[in-house]
C-alpha positions in Angstrom: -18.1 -24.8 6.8 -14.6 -22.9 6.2 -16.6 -20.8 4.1 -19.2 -20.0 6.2 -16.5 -18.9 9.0 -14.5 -16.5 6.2 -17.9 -14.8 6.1 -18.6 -14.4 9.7 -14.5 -13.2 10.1 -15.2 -10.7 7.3 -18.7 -9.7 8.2 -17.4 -8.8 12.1 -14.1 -7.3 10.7 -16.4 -5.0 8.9 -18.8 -4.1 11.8 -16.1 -3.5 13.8 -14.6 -1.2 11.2 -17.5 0.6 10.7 -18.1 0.7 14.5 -14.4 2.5 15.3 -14.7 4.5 12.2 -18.3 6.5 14.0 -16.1 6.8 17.1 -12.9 8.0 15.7 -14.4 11.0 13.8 -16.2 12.5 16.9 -13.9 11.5 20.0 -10.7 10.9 18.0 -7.9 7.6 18.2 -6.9 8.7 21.3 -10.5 9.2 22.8 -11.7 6.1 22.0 -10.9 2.9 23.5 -11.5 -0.9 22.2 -14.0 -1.4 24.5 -15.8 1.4 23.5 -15.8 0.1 19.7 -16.9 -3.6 20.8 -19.5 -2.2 22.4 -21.0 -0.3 19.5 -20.3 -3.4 17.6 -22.2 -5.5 19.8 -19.8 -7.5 20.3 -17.1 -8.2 23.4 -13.5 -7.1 23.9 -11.8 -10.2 23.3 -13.7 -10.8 19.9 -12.2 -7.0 19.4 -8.4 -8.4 20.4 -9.3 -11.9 18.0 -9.4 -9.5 14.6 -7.2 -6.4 15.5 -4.0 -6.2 17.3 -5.0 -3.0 18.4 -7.8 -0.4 17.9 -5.2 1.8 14.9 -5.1 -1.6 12.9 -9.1 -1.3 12.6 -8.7 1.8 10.5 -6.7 -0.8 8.5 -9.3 -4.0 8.2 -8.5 -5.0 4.5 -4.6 -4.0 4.6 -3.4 -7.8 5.0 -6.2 -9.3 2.4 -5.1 -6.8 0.2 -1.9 -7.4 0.2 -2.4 -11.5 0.0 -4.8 -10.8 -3.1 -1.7 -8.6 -4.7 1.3 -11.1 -4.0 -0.8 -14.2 -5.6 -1.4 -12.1 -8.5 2.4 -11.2 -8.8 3.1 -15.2 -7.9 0.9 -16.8 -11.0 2.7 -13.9 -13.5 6.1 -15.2 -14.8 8.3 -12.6 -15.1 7.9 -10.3 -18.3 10.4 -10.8 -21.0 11.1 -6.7 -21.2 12.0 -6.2 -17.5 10.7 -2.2 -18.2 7.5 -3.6 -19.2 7.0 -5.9 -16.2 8.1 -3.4 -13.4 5.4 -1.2 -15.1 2.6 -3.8 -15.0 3.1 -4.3 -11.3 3.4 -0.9 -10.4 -0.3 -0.3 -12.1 -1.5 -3.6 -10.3 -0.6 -2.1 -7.1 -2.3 1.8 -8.6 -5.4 -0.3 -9.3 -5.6 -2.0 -5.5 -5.4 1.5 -4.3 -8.4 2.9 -6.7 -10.3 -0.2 -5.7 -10.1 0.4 -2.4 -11.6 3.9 -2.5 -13.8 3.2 -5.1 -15.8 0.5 -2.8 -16.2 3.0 -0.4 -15.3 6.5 -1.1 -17.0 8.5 1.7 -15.5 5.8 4.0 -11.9 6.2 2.8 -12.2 9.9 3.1 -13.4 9.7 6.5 -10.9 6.9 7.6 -8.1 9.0 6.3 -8.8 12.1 7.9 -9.1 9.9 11.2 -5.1 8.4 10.5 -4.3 12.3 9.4 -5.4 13.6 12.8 -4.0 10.5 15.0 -0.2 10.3 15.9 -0.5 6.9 16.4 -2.4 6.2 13.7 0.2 7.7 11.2 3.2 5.6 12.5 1.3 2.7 12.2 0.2 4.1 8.5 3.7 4.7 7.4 4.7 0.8 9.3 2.1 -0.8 6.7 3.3 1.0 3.7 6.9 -0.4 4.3 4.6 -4.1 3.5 3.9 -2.7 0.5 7.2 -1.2 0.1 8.7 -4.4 0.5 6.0 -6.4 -1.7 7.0 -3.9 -4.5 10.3 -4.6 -4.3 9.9 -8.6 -4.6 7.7 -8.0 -7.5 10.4 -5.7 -9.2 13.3 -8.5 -8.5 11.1 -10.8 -9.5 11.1 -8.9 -13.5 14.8 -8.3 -13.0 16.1 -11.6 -12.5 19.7 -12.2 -12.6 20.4 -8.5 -13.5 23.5 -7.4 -11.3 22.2 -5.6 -8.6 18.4 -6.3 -8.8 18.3 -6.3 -5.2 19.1 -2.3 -4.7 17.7 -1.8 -8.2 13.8 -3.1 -7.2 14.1 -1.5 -3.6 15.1 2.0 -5.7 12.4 1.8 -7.5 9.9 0.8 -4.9 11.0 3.2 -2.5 10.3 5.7 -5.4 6.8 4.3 -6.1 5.9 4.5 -2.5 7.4 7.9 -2.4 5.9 9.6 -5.4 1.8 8.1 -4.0 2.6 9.1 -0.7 3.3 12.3 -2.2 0.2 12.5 -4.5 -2.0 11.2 -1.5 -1.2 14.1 0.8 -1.9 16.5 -2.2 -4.9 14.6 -2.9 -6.1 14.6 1.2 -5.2 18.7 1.0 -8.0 19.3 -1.7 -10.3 17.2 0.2 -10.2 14.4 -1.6 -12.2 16.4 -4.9 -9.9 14.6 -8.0 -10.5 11.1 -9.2 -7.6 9.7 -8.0 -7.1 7.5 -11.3 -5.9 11.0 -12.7 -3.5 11.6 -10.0 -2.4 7.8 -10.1 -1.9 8.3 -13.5 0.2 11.2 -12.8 2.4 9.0 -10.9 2.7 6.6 -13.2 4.0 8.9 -15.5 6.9 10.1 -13.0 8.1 7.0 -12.4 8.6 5.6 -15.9 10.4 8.1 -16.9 12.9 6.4 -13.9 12.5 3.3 -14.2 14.8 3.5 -17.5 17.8 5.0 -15.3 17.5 2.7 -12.6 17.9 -0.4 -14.6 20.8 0.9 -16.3 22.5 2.0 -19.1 21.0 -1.4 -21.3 17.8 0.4 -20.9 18.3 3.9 -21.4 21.1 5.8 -22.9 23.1 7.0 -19.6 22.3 4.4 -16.7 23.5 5.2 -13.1 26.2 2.6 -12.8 29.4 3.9 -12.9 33.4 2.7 -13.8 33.6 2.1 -10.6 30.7 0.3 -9.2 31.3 -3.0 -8.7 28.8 -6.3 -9.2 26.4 -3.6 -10.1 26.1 -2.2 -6.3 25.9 1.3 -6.0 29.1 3.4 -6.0 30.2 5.1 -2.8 
């Protein structure tokens, strides 16, 4: 029975989705209203208000899943031996959720992110749900660095930089229209960022680390 109720959640998440996505590109965020996306749906307001806190979140339908599916896969890895090694591998884990996501529906995650690229509203709530990420990034990065003296500043360096550097390759990627297979641009990316990752976790790692003389219990210097 629990099974059968997943699949009716998921299977109205996704025609309302699908629903708000039709609007959005010809009337906009701002020109469309909930109601207006149940109704297409065929479904009612409060079912609306039940999945999606409010109508931006439905340009978002798989953002918590995704990020459940991500953390359990971090949670059953025990941390990696060579810290360098592990930051990498979940780094790429969290590159291949966002391949899979486009690759399930590509025309549908071009349209959907032309929608949040012409929305206010949908942008700040865009940039709130990367900080998720952010933050699961940086739990998954403590998680390889253990004890290390500052692992705290060290994993949330290094996931700011993540989130930075395919932030920066998705706008690039959004300005030529979405034409590159993005696993070449990820790739890209996660080239750029091991070549930091060494520097970050100090000078164990990689000939010259950032901690200095005078840092103390391995928090930044002032």
């Amino acid at each position: 029975m629990a099974g059968l109720r997943e699949r009716n959640r998921r299977r109205v998440r996704r025609e309302l989705a699908d629903a708000a996505l039709r609007l959005f590109s010809v009337h906009g965020v701002e020109g469309t209203t909930a109601d207006d996306i149940a109704e297409l749906a065929g479904t009612s307001r409060s079912t609306f208000f039940r999945q999606f806190t409010t109508k931006e979140h439905v340009l978002f339908p798989d953002h918590e899943e995704e990020l459940a599916v991500y953390r359990r896969l971090l949670s059953n890895r025990a941390p990696a031996q060579d810290k360098r090694d592990g930051i990498l591998q979940a780094a790429r884990d969290a590159s291949h959720a966002t391949l899979e996501a486009y690759r399930r529906d590509p025309e549908g995650y071009r349209e959907r992110h032309r929608v949040i690229a012409s929305s206010p509203t949908a942008r700040e709530l865009s940039l709130r749900l990367d900080r998720d990420w952010e933050a699961a990034l940086a739990e998954a990065f403590a998680h390889h660095l253990g004890e290390q003296p500052g692992a705290s500043w060290r994993a949330d360096l290094l996931a700011g930089s993540l989130m930075g550097a395919v932030g920066a390759f998705h706008r690039s990627w959004a300005d030529r229209n979405f034409e590159e297979d993005p696993s070449v641009g990820l790739a890209r990316v996660m080239a750029v960022f091991e070549l930091g990752v060494g520097a970050v976790l100090g000078p164990d790692t990689v000939g010259q680390g950032i901690d200095s003389p005078g840092t103390a219990g391995g928090e930044p210097g002032r």
